[in-house]
Wavefront OBJ file of the C-alpha trace (Angstrom):
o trace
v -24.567 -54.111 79.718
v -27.777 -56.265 79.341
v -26.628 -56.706 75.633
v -23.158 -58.095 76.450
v -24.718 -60.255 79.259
v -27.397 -61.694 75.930
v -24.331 -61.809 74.531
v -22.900 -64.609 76.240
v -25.938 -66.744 76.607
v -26.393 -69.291 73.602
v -29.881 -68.107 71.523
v -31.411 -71.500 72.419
v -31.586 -70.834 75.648
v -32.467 -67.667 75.381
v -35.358 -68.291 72.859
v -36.390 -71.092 75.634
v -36.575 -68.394 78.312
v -37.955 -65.126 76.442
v -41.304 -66.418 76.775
v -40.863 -66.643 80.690
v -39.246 -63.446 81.159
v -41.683 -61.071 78.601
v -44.360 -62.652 80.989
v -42.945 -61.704 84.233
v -42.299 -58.139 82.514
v -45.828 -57.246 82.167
v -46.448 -59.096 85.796
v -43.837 -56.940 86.974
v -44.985 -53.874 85.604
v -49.092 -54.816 86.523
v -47.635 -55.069 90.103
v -45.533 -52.436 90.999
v -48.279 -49.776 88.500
v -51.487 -51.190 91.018
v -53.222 -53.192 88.100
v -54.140 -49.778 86.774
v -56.532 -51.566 84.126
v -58.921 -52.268 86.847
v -59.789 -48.562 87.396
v -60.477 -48.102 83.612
v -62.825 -49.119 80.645
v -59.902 -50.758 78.339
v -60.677 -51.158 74.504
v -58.508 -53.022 73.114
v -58.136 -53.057 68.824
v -56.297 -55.507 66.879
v -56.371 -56.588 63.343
v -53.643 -56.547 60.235
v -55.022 -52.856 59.027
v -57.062 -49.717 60.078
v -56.203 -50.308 63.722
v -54.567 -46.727 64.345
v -57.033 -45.116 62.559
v -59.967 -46.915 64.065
v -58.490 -46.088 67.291
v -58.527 -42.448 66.551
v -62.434 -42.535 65.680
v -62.895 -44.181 68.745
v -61.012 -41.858 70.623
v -62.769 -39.188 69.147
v -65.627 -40.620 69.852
v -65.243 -41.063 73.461
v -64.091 -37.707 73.930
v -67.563 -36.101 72.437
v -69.640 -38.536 74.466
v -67.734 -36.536 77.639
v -65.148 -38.944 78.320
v -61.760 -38.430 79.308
v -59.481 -40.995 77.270
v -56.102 -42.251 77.049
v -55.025 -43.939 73.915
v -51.530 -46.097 72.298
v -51.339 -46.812 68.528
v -48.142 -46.910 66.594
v -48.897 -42.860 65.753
v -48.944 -41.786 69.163
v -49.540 -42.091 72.795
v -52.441 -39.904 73.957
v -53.901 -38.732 77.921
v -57.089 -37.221 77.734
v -55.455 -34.770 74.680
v -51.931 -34.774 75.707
v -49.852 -36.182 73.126
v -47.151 -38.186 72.217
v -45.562 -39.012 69.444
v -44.719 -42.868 69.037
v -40.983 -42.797 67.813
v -40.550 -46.688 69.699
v -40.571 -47.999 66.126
v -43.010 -50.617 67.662
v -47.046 -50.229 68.273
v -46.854 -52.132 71.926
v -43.220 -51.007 73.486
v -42.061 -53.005 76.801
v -39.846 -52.539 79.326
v -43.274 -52.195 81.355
v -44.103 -49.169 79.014
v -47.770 -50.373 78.954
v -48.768 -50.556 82.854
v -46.986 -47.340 83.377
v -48.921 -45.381 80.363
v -52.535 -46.635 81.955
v -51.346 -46.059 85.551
v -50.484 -42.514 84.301
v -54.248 -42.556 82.593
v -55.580 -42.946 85.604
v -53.600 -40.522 87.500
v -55.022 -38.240 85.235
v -58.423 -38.984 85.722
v -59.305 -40.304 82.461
v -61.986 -43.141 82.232
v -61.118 -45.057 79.237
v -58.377 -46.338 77.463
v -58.396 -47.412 73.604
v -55.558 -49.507 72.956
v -54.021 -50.853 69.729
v -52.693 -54.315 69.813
v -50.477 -56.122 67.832
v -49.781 -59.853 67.028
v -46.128 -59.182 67.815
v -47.111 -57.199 71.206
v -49.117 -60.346 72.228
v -46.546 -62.954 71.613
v -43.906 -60.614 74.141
v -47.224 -60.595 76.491
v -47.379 -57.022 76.298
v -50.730 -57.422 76.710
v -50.272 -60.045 80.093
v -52.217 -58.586 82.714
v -54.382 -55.796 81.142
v -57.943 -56.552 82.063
v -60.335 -55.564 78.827
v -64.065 -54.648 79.231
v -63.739 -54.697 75.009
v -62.163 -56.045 72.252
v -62.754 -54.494 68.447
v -61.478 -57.257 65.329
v -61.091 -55.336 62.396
v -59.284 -57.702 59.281
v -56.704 -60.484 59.105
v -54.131 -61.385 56.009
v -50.696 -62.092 55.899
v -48.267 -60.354 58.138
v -44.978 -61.309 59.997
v -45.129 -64.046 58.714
v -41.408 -64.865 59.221
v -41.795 -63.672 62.502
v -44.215 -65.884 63.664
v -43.801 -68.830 61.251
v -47.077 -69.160 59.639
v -50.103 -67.230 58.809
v -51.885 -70.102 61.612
v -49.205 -68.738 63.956
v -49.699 -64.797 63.220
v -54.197 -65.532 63.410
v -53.197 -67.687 67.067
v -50.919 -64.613 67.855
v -54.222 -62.315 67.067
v -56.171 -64.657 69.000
v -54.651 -65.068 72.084
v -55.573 -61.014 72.511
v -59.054 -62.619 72.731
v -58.254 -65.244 74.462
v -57.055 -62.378 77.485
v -60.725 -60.829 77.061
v -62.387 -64.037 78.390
v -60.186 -64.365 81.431
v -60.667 -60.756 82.015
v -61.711 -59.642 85.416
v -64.666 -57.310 83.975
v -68.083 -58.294 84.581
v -69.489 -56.977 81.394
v -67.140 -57.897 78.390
v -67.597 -57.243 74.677
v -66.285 -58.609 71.397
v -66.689 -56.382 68.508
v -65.722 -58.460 64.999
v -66.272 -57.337 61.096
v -67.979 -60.309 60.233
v -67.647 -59.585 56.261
v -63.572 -61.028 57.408
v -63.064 -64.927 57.137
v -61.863 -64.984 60.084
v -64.271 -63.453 61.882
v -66.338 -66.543 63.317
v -63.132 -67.575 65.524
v -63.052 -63.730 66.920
v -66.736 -64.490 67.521
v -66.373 -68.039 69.340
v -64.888 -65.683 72.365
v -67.072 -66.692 75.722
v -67.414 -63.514 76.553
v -70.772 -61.796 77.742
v -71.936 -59.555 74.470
v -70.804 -60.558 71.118
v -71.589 -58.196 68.012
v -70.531 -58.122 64.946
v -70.179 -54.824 61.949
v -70.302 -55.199 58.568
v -69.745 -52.800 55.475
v -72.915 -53.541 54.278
v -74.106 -51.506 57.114
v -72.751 -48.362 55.138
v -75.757 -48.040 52.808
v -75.761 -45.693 49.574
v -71.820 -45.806 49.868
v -70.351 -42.453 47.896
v -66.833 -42.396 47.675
v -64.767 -39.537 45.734
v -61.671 -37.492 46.052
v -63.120 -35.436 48.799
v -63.828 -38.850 50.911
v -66.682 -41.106 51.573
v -70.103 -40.815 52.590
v -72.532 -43.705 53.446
v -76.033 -43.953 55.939
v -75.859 -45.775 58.762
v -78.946 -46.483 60.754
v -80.576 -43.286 59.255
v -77.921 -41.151 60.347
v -75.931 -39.140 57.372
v -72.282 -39.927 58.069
v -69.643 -38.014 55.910
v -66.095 -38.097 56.304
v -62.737 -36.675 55.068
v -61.170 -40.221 54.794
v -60.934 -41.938 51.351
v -61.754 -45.539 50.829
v -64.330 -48.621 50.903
v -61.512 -49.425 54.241
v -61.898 -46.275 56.111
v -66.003 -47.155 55.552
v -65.361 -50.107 57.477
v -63.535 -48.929 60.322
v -65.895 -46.240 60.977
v -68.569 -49.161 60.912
v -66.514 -50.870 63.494
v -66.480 -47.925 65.623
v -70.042 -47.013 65.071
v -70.964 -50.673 66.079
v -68.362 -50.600 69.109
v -70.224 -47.075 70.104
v -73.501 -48.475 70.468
v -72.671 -51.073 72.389
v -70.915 -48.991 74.468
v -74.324 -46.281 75.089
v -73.186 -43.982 72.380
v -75.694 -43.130 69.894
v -74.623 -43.145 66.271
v -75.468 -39.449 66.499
v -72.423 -38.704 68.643
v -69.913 -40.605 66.351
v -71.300 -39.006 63.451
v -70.103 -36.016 65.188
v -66.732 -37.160 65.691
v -65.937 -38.704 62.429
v -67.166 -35.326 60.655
v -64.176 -33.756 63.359
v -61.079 -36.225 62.247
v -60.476 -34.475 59.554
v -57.539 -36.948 58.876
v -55.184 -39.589 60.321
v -51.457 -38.801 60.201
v -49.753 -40.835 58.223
v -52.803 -42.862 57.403
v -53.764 -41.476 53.648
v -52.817 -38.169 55.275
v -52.778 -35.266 52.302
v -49.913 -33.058 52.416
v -50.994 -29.322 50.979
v -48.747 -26.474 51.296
v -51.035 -24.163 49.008
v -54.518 -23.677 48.099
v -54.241 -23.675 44.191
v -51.537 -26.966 44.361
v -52.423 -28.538 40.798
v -52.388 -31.841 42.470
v -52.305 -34.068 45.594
v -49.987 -35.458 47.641
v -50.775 -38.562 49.943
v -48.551 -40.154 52.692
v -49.839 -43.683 53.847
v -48.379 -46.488 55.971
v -49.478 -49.543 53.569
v -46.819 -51.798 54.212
v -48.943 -55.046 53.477
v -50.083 -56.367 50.058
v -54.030 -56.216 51.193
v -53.178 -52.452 52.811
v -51.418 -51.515 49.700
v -53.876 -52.571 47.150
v -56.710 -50.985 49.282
v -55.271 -47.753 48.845
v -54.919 -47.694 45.561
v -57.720 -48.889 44.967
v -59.365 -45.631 46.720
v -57.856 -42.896 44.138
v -59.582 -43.434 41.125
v -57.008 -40.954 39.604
v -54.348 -40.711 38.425
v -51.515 -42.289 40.465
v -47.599 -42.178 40.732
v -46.374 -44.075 42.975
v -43.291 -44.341 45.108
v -42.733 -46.844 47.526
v -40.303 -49.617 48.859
v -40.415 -52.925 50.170
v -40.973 -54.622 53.259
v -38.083 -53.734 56.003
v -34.835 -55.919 55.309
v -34.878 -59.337 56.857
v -38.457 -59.702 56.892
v -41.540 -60.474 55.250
v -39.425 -61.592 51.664
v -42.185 -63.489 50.265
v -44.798 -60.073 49.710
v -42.300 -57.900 47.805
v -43.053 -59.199 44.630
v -46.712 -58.909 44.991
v -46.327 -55.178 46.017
v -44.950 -55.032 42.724
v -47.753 -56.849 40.975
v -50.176 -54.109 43.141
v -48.089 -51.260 41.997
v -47.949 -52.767 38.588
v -51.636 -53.106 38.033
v -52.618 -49.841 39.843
v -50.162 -46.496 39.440
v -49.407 -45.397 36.182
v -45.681 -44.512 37.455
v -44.102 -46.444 40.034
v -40.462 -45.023 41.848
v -38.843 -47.969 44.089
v -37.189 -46.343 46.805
v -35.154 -46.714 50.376
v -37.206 -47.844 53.188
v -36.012 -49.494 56.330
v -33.068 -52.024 54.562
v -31.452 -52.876 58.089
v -29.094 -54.770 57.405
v -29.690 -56.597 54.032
v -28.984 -55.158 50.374
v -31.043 -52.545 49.729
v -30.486 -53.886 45.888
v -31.687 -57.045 46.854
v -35.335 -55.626 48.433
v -35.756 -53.110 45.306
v -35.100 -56.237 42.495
v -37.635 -58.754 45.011
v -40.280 -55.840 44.278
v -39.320 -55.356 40.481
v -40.124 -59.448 40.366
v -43.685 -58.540 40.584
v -43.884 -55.418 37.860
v -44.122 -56.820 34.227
v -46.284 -54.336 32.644
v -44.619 -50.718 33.486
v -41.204 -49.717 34.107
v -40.364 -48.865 36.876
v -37.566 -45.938 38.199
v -35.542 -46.916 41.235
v -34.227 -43.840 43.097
v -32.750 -45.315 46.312
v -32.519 -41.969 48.089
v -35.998 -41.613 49.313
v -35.795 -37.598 49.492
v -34.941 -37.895 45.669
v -37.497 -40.522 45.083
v -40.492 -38.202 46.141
v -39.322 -35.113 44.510
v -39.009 -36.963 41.142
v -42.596 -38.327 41.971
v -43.791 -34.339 42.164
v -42.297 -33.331 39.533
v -43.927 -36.083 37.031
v -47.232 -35.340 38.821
v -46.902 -31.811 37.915
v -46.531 -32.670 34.512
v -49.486 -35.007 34.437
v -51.427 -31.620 35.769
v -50.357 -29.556 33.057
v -52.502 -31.799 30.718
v -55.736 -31.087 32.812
v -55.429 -34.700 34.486
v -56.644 -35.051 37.788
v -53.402 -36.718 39.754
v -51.953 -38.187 43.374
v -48.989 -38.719 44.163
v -48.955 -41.880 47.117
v -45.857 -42.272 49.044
v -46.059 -45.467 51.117
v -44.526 -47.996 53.575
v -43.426 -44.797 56.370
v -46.393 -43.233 57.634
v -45.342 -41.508 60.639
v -42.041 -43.641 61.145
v -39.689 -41.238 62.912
v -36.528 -43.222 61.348
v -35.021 -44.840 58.119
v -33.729 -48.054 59.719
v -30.053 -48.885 58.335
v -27.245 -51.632 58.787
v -25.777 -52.192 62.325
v -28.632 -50.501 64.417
v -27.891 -47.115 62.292
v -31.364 -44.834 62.470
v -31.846 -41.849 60.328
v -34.504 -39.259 61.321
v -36.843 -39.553 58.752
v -40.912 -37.904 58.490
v -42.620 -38.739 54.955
v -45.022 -35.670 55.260
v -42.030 -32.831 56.325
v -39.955 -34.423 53.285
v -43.087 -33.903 51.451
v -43.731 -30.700 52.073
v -40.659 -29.578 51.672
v -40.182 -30.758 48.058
v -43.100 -29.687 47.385
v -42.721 -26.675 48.269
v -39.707 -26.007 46.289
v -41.100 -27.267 43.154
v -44.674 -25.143 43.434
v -42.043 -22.298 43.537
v -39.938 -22.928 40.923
v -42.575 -23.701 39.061
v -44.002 -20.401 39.718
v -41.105 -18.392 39.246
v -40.716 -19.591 35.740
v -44.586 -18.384 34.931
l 1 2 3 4 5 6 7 8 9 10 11 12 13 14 15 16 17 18 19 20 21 22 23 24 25 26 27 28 29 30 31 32 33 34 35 36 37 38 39 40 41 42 43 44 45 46 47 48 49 50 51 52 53 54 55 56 57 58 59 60 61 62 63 64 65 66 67 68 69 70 71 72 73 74 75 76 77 78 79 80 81 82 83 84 85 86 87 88 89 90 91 92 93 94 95 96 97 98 99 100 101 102 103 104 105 106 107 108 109 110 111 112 113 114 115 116 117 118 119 120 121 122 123 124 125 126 127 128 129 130 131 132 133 134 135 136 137 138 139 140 141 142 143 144 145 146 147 148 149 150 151 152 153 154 155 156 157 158 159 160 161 162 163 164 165 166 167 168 169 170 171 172 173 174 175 176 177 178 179 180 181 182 183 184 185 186 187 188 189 190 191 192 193 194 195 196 197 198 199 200 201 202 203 204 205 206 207 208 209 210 211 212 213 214 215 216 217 218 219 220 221 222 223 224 225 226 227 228 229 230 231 232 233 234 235 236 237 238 239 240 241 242 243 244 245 246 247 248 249 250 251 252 253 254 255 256 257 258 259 260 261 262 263 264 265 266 267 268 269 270 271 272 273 274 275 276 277 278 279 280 281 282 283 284 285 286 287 288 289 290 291 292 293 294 295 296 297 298 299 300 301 302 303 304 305 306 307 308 309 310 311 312 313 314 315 316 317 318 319 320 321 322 323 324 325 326 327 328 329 330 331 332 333 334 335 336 337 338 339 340 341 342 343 344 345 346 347 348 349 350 351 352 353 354 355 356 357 358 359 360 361 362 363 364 365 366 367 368 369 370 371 372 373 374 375 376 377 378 379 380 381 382 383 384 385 386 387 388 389 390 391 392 393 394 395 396 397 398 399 400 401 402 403 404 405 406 407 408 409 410 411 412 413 414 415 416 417 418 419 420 421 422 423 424 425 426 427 428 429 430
């Protein structure tokens, strides 16, 4: 009904009065809910990459210092370790969603709340009326960019989040900012009452290998399961955030050594001990994210991945190519979420960027990542050490087609399910 009623309005006007009526949403919702942000210790955690994963350490984090904690990301919505998964296909959904999640944290008793927080979540004022005590800044490059209208758009988008922290209601207010970004001395101009700032240089005698990373941070040994000179950072950023919040690096030691892994964040997918190689799903859906990863397997690497979603973001497809290109030693060009423009048209924007390997496009995604197994496999039978990386999902719950059509869709079940049947026929003809 509300869609016929949009229907009949002309989009000027309605693109005059969505500001106005997002706003009163999240006053709406901060009425009728009590202002539930009031009664808790809100974190909030923005930035273009690592924010779900950051948020997990911090969770994790909070919950071994005693806490009881309610978190959002675009994974999953969590209350003091009951657990949701996020299948809104958006990190910050309305419709008064967020008011209602921390007036059900408190409810519950829990203390804080960590919550991820997007660029597109602040321009819909999903974050309106959510009173901070904190504020983490992880990274900023290109994103939504079409969206917004500019990169200076996107960074005011990003902003504004911090912009909320200073008119915040809290008496004690913190801005945590990785001051190795370039962006990082706007994050820091905040007038807020504690400003700090984390670097990656604090990760001395950085180790990284296929098992993870390992680094020293004020003395203390940290070691964790997560690969990459980016998952360093973030646990920097929640060390840092820690401290200033009474936790000794100690305790996050302790609950970095306990997240084992991120799902859908270079999550491995194993479905036997002796597997000749690995299997990675990741959401990289940026250039920077994208190269990152790779960057983190020193291996071998075939690749399968597709572009940005249709109707969005067309200027980075051809330098996910040039990543893929310089990086994976196969690259597959697959399905991801075409909406409704050519799926043809995303895969040959991405081949624009690939001069130096040829790549196989398999638009069924299923297809895609068994063909990826199977050449891995073969690449093991040489005595190569190889990953496969499957990108641009994560934990997506849907394959987003023309005309609103959604088809249930989990990178890591369609992984282990391939893989599964290929470990066995492979084994049956031993």
């Amino acid at each position: 009904m509300l869609s016929f009623f949009k229907s009949l309005i002309p989009k000027k006007v309605l693109d005059c009065f969505r500001p106005s009526y997002h706003f009163f949403l999240s006053f709406l919702g901060a009425v009728i809910y009590g202002f539930p942000s009031k009664k808790l210790f809100v974190i909030g955690v923005t930035g273009t990459k690592g924010k779900s994963t950051t948020v997990e350490l911090l969770t994790a984090t909070l919950g071994v210092a005693g806490h009881k904690v309610a978190s959002t990301s675009t994974i999953k919505f969590s209350i003091d370790n009951e657990v949701k998964r996020n299948k809104h296909k958006m990190t910050m959904p309305g419709r008064l969603f967020m008011q209602k999640f921390l007036s059900e944290a408190v409810k519950k008793n829990c203390t804080h709340a960590v919550l991820e927080m997007t660029s597109e979540g602040a321009r819909q004022y999903r974050h309106a009326f959510i009173d901070m005590d904190a504020l983490i800044f992880l990274n900023l490059s290109p994103e939504h960019i079409e969206s917004h209208g500019s990169y200076e758009k996107y960074k005011q988008a990003k902003l504004s989040l911090a912009r909320s922290l200073e008119k915040s209601s809290k008496t004690k207010r913190f801005v945590i900012v990785n001051s190795d970004d370039k962006e990082s001395k706007d994050f820091l101009s905040v007038n807020v009452e504690e400003k700090n700032s984390f670097s990656l240089k604090q990760a001395e005698k950085l180790v990284e290998g296929e098992d993870g990373i390992s680094f020293v941070y004020k003395g203390e040994h940290i070691v964790s399961s997560l690969r990459g000179k980016f998952n360093a950072s973030n646990i920097c950023a929640v060390l840092q955030a820690a401290e200033c919040f009474g936790i000794p690096p100690s305790v996050t030691k302790r609950a970095v050594a306990l997240t084992e892994t991120v799902e859908g964040r270079g999550e491995e997918v194993r479905v036997s001990r002796d597997q000749p190689f690995k299997v990675y799903v990741d959401y990289a859906h940026t250039p920077d994210s994208l190269e990152k990863l790779y960057e983190a397997f020193k291996e071998t690497k075939v690749c399968v991945l597709g572009g940005t979603g249709g109707g969005r973001d067309v200027w980075k497809r051809p330098e996910m190519g040039k990543i893929a290109d310089k990086f994976c030693e196969h690259i597959i060009l697959t399905n991801e979420d075409p909406y409704d423009e050519s799926l043809e048209k995303i895969v040959e924007d991405i081949k624009r960027g690939i001069n130096n390997k040829t790549p196989e496009v398999i638009m069924d995604r299923r297809a895609a990542i068994s063909e990826g197994l199977k050449k891995a496999l073969k690449i093991s039978l040489k005595n190569k050490s190889v990953s496969v990386l499957v990108t641009g999902k994560g934990t997506d719950p849907y394959i987003m087609g023309p005309r609103g059509q959604k088809e249930p869709w989990s990178d890591v079940r369609v992984v282990a399910e391939e893989l599964g049947k290929l470990l066995r026929t492979s084994s049956d003809k031993k």
